[in-house]
C-alpha positions in Angstrom: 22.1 176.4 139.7 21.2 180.0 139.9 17.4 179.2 141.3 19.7 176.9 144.0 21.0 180.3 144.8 17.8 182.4 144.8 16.2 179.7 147.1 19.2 179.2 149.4 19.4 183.1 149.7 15.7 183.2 150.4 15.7 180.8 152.7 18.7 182.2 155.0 17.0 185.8 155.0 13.7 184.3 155.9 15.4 182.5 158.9 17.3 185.1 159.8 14.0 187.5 159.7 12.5 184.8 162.1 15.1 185.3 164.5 14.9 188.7 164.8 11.4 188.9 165.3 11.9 186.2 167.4 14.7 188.4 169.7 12.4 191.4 169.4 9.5 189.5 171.1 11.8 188.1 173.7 12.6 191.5 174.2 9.0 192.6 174.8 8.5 190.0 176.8 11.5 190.5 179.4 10.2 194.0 179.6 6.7 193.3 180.9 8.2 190.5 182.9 10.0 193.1 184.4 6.8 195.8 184.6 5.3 193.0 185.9 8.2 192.3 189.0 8.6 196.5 189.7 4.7 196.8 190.2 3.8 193.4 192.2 7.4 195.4 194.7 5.8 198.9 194.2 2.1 197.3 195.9 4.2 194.8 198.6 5.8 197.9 199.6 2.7 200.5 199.5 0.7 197.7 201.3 3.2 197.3 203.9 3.5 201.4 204.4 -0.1 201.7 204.7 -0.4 198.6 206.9 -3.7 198.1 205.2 -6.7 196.1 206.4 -8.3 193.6 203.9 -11.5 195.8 203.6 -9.3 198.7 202.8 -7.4 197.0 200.2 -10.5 195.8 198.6 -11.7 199.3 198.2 -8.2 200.9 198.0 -6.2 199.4 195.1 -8.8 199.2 192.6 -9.3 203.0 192.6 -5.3 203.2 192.8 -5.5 201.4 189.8 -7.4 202.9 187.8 -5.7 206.4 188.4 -2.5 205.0 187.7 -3.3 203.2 184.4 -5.5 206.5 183.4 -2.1 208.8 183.7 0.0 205.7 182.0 -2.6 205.8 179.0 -2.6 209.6 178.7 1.4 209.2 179.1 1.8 206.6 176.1 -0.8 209.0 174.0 2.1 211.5 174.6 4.7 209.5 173.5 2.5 209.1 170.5 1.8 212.3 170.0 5.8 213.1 170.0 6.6 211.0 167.3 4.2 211.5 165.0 5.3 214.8 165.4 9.1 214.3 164.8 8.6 212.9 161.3 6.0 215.6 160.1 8.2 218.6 161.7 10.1 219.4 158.6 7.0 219.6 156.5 4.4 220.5 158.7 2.8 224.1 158.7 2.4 227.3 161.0 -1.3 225.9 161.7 -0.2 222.2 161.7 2.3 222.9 164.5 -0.3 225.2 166.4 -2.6 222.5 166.0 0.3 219.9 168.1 0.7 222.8 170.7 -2.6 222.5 171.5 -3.0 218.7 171.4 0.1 218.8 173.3 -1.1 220.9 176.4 -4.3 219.1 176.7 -2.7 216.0 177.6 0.1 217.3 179.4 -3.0 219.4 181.6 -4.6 215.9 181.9 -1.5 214.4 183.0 -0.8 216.3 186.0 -5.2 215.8 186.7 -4.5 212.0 186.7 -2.0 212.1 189.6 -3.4 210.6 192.9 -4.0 214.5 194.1 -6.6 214.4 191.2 -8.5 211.5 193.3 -7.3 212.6 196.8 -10.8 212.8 198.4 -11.8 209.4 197.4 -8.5 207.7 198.6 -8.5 209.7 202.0 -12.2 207.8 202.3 -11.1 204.6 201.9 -7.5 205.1 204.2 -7.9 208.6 206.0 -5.3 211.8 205.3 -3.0 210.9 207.4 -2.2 207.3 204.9 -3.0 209.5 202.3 0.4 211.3 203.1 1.7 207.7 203.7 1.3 206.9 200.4 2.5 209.7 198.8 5.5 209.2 200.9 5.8 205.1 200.1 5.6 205.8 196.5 8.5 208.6 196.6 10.6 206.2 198.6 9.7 203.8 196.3 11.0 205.3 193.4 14.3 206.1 195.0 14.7 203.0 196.4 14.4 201.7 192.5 16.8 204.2 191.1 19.5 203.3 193.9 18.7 199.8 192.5 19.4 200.9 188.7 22.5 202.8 189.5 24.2 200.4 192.2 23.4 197.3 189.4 24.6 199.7 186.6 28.0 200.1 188.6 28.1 196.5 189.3 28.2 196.0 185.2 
């Protein structure tokens, strides 16, 4: 009777492990299916701001792109960096912690060199300054127009 107990116990907590991995990658996957819907607006809207020709956008959002998933790698090396320093901070030494510093203005110096500033003279090629400033201006619009979003939906619930 007791093994009858081992097994049923086993059994449930193996289920109920299933299920929460199960939740977790249901998570993961609602927020890249939401990643996915906020970019595909974020280029409807910079395409229709730019009003861009089909040669333009050829050239035009692969170099977008790339600078935008450069500073989002550098960002997530960031986030990295900050946790691995949260659980060594009570143990970690003088030179340890100089050691983050530096780490930590490096990427925060290669950050702001990743913005679309840092490849300005290659965009205004493809689209011309004056779009340039269009862009800039479509993606801060943007990201009001997605915080209004957040905020009015977050009042709704």
């Amino acid at each position: 009777m007791k093994y009858i107990y081992i097994i049923l116990f086993t059994t449930l907590c193996s289920i109920g492990m299933n299920a929460q991995n199960s939740d977790n990658t249901d998570r993961q996957d609602r927020k890249e299916e939401m990643r996915d819907r906020i970019k595909a607006l974020s280029i409807a809207h910079i395409t229709k701001e730019l009003n861009l020709s089909s040669q333009e956008a050829e050239k035009f959002w692969p170099l977008y792109n790339k600078v935008k998933e450069e500073h989002h790698r550098l960002e997530k090396d960031k986030k990295r960096l900050m946790k691995k320093l949260e659980s060594e901070f009570e143990t970690m030494s003088e030179s340890q912690a100089l050691s983050y510093v530096d780490q930590m203005v490096a990427l925060d110096q290669k950050i702001v060199a990743t913005n679309l500033d840092y490849k300005h003279e290659e965009i205004i090629k493809v689209i011309g300054a004056k779009r340039f400033l269009k862009l800039k201006k479509a993606e801060l619009d943007f990201r009001r127009k997605m915080i209004k979003e957040y905020r009015d939906r977050k009042r709704r619930n």
